[in-house]
N, C-alpha and C positions, 0 to 999 in steps of 0.2 A: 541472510542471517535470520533463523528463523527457529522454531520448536522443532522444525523438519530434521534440522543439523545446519552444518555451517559451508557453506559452499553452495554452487550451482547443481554441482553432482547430489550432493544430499538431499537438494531438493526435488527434484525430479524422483530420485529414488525414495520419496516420501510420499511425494505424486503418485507415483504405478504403485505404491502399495496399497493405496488405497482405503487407509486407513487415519483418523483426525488423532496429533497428541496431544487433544483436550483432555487434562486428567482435575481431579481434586488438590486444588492450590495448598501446600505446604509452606508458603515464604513466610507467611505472617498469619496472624488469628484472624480466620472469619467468621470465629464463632455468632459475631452480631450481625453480619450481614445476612439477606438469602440467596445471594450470589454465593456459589463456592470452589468453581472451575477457575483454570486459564490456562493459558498454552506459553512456556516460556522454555529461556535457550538456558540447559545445563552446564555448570560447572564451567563459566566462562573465564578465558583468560585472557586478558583484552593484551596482556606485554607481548603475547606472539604477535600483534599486529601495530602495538604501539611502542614506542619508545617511552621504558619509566619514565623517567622525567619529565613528560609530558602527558602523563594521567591524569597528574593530580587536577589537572585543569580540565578533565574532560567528565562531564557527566555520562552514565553507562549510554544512553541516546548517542551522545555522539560518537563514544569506542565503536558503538556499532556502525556508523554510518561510515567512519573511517575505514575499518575494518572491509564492511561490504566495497568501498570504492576502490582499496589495493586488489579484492579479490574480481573486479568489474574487467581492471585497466589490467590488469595479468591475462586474462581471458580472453580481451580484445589487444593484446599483445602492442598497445599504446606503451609509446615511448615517452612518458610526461611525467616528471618527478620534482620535488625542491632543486636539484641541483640543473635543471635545465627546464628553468622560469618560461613561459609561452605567454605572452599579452593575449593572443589568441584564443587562449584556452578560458573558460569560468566555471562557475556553479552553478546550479540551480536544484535547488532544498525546500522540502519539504517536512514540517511536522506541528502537529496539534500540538503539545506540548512543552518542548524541546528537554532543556533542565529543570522543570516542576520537579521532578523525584529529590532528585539533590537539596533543591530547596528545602522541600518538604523534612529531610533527614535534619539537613541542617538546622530548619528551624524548632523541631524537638530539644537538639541540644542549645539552642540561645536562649530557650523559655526557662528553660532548666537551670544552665549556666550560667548563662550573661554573656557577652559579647565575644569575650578571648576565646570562646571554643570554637566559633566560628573559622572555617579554612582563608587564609588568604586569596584565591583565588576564587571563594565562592560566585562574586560577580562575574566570575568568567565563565563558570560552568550553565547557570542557569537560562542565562537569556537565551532563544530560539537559538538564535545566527550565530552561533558559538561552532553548529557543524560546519556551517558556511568559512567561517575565517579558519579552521583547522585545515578543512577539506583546500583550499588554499594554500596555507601555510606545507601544508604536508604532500602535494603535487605541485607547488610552484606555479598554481593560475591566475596570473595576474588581468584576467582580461573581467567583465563581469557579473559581478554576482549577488544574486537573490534566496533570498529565504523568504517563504510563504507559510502561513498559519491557518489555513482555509481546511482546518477541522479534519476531519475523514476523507477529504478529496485533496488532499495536499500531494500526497503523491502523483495523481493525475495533473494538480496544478504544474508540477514541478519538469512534467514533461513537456505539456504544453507549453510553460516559458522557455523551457530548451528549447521547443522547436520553433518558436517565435526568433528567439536571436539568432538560430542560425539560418533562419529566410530572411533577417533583415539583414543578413552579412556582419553582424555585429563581432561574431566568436565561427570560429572553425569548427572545434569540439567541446561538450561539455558534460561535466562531469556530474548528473543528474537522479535524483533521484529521492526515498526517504527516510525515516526512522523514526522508531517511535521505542521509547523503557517506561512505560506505565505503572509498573503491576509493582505500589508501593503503597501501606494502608487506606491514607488518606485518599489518593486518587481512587482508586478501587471501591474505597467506601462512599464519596462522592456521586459517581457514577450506577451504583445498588441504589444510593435513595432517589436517583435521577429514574428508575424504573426500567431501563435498558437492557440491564443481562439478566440471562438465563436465569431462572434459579430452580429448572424443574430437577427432581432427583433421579435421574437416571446417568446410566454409564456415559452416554453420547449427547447432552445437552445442546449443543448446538446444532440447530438442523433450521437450515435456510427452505423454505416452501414447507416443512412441513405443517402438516392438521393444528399438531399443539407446541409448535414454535412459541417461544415466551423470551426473547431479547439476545443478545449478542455474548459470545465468553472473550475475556480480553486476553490479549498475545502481547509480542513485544516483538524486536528486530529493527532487519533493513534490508533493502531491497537497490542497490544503485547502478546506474549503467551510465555504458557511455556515447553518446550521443554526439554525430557529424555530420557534417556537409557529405551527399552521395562522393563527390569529386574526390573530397579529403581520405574518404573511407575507403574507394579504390584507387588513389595514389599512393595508400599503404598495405594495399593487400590484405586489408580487415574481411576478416570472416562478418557476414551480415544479418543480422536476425531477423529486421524484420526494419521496415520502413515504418513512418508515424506520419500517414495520411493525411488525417486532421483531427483537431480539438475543436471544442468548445467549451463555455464553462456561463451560466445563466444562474440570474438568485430569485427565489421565486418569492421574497419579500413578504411573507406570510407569515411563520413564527419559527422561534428559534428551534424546535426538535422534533414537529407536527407537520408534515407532507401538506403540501397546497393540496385539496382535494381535484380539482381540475388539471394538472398533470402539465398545464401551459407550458412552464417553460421548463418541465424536465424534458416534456417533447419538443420542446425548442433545442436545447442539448444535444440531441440526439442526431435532426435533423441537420444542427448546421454542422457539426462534426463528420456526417455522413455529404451534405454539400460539398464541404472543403475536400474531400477524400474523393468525390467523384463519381460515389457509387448511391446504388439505390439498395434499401432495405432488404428487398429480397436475393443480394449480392452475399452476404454477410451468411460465414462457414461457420461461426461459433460467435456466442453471446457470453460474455464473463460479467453479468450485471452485482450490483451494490450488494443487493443479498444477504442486507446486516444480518437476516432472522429475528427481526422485529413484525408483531401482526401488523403497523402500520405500515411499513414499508416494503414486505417481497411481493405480495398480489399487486400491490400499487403498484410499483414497479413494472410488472409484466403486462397490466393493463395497457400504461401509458406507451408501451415498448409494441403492443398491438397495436394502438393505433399508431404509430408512424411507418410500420412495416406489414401490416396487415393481417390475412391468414397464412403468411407465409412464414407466419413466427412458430408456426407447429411444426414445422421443418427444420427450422434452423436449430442445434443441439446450443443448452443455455445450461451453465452449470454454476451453481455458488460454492467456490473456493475456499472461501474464509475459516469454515472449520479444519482446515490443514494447518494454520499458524494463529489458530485465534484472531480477534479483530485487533486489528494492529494501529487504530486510530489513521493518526497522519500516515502512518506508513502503509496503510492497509491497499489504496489503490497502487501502490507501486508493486506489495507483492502478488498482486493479480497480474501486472504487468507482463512482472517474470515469471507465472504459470501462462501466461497468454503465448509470449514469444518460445518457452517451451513447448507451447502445443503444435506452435506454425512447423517448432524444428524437428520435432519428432512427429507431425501427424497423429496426433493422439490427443484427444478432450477428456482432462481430467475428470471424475462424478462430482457430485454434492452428497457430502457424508452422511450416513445417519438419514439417509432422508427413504426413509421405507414406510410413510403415510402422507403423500402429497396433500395438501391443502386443495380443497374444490376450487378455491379461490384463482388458485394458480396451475390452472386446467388450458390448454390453449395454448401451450407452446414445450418442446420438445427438451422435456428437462432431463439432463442426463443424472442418474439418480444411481448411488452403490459404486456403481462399475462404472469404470473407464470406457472411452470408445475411439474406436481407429475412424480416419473420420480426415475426407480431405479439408484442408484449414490453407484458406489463403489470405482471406480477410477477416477479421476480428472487433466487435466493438468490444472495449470494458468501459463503465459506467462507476464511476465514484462520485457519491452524496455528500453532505455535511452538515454540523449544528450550521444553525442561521439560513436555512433556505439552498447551501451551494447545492448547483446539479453541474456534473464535468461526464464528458463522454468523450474519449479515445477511440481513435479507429488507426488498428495497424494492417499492413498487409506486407504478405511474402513479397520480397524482391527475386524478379522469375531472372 
């Protein structure tokens, strides 16, 4: 669920086009800010995927996340619904924000009005874990389940805890993954005077490595999958995307929105994630890294990513994704996820938009830049960052 369009197919077909839907934001006034892009999903009708009656309770965050998980389990041809309840089955959710939007709407009309305008179920929509107990209610997962807030790497967190429970035999399958609906005045304007996004004036503002990168444009969406035990997935004759090797996830205890300068334990991330998985650095087909397009963070990034894999990182093809769906906060490492396991299944490494003036900075490793490339992919890192120090690093690889 994404700017790309709505589905898997859409996205992919947004992928090989090769083109970012970072446009000049129309939802609200940003006359004040200098941010003025963002990438968001049109003319959304959340009742194709949800039951009215159960809207009102859902903030646009969760419609989507609901939304991406019917279109996850249709895909992987999973037989898990409300009416055939699984202990077996859980969640596991990610998102920086959850229901802030809702809030935020709603509390313009409490200042205004007083308290009767308030919705009744506004406590239900706002907190995080609100996808969590739908995403339940509405697949019948009784087994269980987590929601994580761990900023911009929540996505990444959310797989990792899937693949935690099902090596500890806790859950068979789970239904995993994130979402994020941001792009509402207050957040927006928050994050402008926080210094983070873009505000240069050109057509293509976002551009991860490039010369005159100047911060992130925000997105919205969801990205969810479904996640099994090997045994479980072929006792059903599940089509298989792609295996989840190992995780790791390290906090560099330094400050909340400023890179440790010594890279310790982003390259701690990296490497135990790559331990767990079995492989050694110069194993790795494709690099999907963080790539917000902040100056603090893409050269930093590729530096730290040199030292744990060496000069073999000018070989390996590293492409930042993010300006295909804007940066999607919580959700943002899941939808790298789902360009990652796109690439394993189609054999093909999406580009990095907009990026037609590399930064010297980030010279030293083989950045795919414009254009797509065919390009065998078996093993994949992605790398999701966060406010407060998180560094998470994913390693999937093809099931041969």
């Amino acid at each position: 669920m994404s700017a790309l369009g709505l589905g898997k197919e859409a996205f992919w077909a947004g992928l090989k086009a090769e083109r970012s839907p970072v446009r000049r934001l129309s939802l609200f006034d940003t006359s004040k800010t200098k941010a003025k892009h963002a990438a968001w999903i049109d003319s959304w009708q959340p009742e194709t995927w949800v039951a009215a009656h159960r809207l009102k309770r859902m903030d646009r965050c969760v419609q989507f996340a609901v939304a991406a998980a019917h279109m996850a389990v249709a895909d992987a041809r999973l037989e898990q619904s409300a009416e055939r309840p699984n202990v077996r089955a859980g969640v596991s959710f990610g998102t920086a924000l959850g229901g802030f939007g809702t809030g935020e709407l709603a509390h313009s009309l409490f200042v205004e009005q007083g308290m009767s305008t308030l919705p009744p179920s506004l406590g239900l929509q706002v907190f995080p874990g609100s996808a969590q107990g739908n995403l339940a209610i509405e697949f019948g997962l009784q087994g269980q389940g987590t929601t994580n807030t761990n900023t911009c790497a929540a996505g990444n967190v959310a797989l990792g805890d899937a693949l935690r429970f099902i090596q500890h035999g806790s859950l068979d399958v789970v239904i995993a993954g994130a979402a994020e609906a941001p792009l509402t005045p207050m957040i927006y304007a928050a994050f402008d005077r926080l210094g983070t996004m873009a505000s240069s004036n050109v057509d293509q503002p976002y551009r991860p490595f490039h010369r005159h990168r100047d911060g992130f444009v925000m997105g919205e969406g969801s990205a969810m999958f479904v996640v099994e035990s090997l045994s479980h997935a072929r006792a059903r004759g599940a089509t298989i995307y792609a295996e989840i090797m190992g995780f790791a996830a390290t906090n560099e205890a330094h400050h909340m929105s400023t890179p440790e300068p010594s890279g310790t334990m982003l390259r701690a991330a990296v490497s135990q994630a790559l331990a767990e998985a079995g492989l050694r650095g110069d194993q790795l087909d494709y690099i999907n890294p963080h790539a917000s397009g902040t100056q603090a963070n893409d050269a930093n990034e590729l530096r730290h990513l040199h030292a744990v894999i060496g000069d073999a990182l000018a070989r390996i093809p590293v492409s930042g994704t993010k300006p295909f769906t804007g940066h999607c906060l919580g959700a943002a490492g899941a939808m790298e996820v789902a360009a990652c396991l796109l690439a394993i299944d189609h054999q093909w490494i999406p580009p990095t938009p907009g990026l037609d003036d590399l930064d010297p900075g980030c010279q030293g490793a083989d950045v795919v830049a414009i254009t797509g490339r065919h390009h065998r992919v078996r093993h994949v890192l992605s790398n999701s960052f966060g406010f407060g120090g998180i560094n998470t690093a994913l390693v999937l690889g093809k099931v041969e």
